[in-house]
N, C-alpha and C positions, 0 to 999 in steps of 0.2 A: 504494500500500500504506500500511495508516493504522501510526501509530507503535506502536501494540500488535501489531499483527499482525509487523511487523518485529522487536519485541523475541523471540513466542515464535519466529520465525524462526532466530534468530541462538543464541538459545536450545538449539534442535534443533541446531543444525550444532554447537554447543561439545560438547554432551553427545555427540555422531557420536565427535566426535574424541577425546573420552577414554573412554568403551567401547571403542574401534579400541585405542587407545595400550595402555591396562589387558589387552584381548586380547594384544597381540603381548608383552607380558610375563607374565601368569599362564594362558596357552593359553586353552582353549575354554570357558574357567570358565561364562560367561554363553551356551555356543552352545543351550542349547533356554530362555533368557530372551526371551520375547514383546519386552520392551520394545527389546533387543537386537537384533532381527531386524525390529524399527519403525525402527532408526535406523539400521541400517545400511541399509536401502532408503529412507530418507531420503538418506542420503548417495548413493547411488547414483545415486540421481531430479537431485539437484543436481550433481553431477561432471557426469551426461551432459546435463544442460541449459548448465554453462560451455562443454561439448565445443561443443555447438549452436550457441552466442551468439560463439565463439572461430573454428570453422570457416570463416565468409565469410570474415572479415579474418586470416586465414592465406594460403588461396584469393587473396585481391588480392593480399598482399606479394610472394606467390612468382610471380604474374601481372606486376605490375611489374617484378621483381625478370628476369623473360624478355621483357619488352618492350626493355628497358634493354639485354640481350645484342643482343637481332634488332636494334635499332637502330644499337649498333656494326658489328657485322655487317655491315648495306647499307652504309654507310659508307666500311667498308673495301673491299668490292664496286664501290661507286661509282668510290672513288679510281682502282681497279686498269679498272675500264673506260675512264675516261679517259684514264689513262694510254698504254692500250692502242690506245684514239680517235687520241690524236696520234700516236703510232706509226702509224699505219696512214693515217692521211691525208697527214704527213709520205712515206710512202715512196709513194703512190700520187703524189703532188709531183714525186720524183724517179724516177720512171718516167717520164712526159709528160716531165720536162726532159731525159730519157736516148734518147726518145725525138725530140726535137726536136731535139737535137744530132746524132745522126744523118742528120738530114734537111738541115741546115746546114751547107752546103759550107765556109763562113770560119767557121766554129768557132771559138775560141779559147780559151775557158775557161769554166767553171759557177761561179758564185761565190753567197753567203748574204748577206743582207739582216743589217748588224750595226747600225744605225744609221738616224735615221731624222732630216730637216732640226729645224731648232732652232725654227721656228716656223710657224705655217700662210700665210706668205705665199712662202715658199720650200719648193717642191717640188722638195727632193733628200733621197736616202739615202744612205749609205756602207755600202759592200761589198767581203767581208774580200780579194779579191785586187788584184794591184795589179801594176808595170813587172816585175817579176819572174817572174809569171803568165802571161807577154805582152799583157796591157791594152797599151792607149796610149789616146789623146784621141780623142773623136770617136765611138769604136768605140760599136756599137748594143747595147742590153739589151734583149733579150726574152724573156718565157715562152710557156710553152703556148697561152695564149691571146692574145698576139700583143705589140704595141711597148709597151715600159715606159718609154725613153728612150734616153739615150743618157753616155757619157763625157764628165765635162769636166774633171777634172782627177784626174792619178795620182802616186801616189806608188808607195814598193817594195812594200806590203805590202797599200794600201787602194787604192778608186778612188769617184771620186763622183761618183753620176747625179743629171741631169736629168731629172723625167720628163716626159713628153710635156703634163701639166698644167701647168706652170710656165708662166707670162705669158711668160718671154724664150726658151720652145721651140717650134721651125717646123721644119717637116719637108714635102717634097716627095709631094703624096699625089695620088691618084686613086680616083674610083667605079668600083669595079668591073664593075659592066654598062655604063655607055656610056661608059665607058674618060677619061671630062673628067677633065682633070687642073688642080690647084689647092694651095693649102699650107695644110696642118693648125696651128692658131696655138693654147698654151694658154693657160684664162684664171686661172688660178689655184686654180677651183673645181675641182668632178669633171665639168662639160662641157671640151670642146673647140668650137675656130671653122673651119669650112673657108672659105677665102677664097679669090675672084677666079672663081665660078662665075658667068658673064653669067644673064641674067634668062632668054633665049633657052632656056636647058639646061635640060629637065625634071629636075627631081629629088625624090624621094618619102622620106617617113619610111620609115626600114626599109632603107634603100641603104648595101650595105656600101662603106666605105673600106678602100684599103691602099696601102703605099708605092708610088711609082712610080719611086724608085729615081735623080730625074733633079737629086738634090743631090748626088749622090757622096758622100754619107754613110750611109745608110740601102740594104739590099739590097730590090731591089724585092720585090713579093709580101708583105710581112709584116703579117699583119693588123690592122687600128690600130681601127675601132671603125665603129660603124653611124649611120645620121644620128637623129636624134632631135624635131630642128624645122625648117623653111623658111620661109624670110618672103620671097615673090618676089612681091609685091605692087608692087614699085618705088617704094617710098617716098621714095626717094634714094641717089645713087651709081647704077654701072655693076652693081652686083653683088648676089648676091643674101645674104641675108643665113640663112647656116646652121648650124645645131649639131648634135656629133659626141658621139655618149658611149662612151668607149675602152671596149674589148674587156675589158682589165686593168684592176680596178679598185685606185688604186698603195695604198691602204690595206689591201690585202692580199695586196702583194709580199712572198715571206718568199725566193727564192730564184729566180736570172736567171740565160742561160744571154748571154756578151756574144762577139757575134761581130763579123768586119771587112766 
């Protein structure tokens, strides 16, 4: 718009606004004035073309403005399904532990994972029952899904497992289908070693392991893990050289049921 055209522009809208004004004080003085009835539809033309140019950007603010609610919204939705997630997996947890206890003649107590070793070369956690609970040493830790470790030392209130992954845990174990028996050793990592299986003994990935019971410490049957590799090649030594990967994986022990 060139600079003349904007002056009688502005021009028209001044003049709008004082016929309107001078109306709403001396009445309908000017209502059959032509010029009057030019400018008031002047004004009109321009009101409803701001309405026009003003509308989109009302339309976004109030758009935003319900984005911004629906987004707390999910949010809070969110939180509340989560929360609802660990409740429901929690108790589906202590079902199978409620459930296993049951089926576990030496029973002795259910106890929660409070603690967990002070570095990744020691594989123990502490858990909240302890001599008071009837814990003592020795006693097995297991879940639903089979050996966690074992007791090695208790106090009144705590007790602290080894688990079956720790370098200095062995445990008396045996393949389940052709019944060889041999000692599960861990190595630190999330494998386990089964040792002292002769080269002789077929043994295939995929062969479960489980206690055999013949350390007196461990009740037989508890299921400890499946084989994962063999190397019976005879490379060296009498034995064959095999890995186990436990049933329970201990980085997501949250709760053991520790029986005698």
């Amino acid at each position: 718009m060139s600079r003349k055209n904007t002056f009688f522009f502005f021009i028209l809208v001044l003049l709008s606004f004082i016929v309107m004004t001078y109306q709403s004080k001396k009445g309908n003085l000017f209502s059959n004035n032509p010029l009057t009835g030019f400018l008031n539809n002047a004004h009109l033309t321009i009101q409803s073309f701001s309405d026009t140019v003003k509308s989109p950007f009302r339309k976004i603010t109030l758009r935003e403005e319900e984005n911004r609610r629906l987004r707390e919204q999910i949010d809070e939705l969110m939180s509340e399904r989560e929360k609802y997630q660990e409740a429901f997996l929690e108790n589906k947890r202590l079902k199978d532990l409620l459930k296993l206890r049951e089926e576990k003649t030496g029973f002795s107590t259910s106890a929660r994972v409070i603690a967990r070793g002070p570095d990744n070369w020691v594989n123990t956690m502490v858990i909240d029952k302890g001599l008071r609970h009837g814990i003592e040493k020795d006693m097995s830790a297991v879940t639903p899904k089979g050996l966690a470790g074992k007791v090695f030392h208790v106090s009144d209130s705590f007790s602290h497992l080894l688990l079956i992954t720790d370098i200095t845990f062995s445990a008396s174990v045996r393949l389940q289908d052709s019944r060889k028996e041999g000692v599960l050793s861990g190595t630190g990592s999330r494998n386990c070693i089964l040792k002292y299986i002769p080269y002789e003994e077929e043994v295939k990935t995929g062969d479960l392991v489980i206690t055999s019971g013949l350390d007196s410490l461990f009740p037989p049957g508890i299921p400890v893990g499946y084989v994962s590799r063999v190397d019976n090649k005879g490379s060296g030594g009498h034995f064959q050289h095999i890995e186990v990967i436990p049933f329970q994986d201990d980085r997501k022990i949250e709760e053991v049921l520790v029986v005698r």
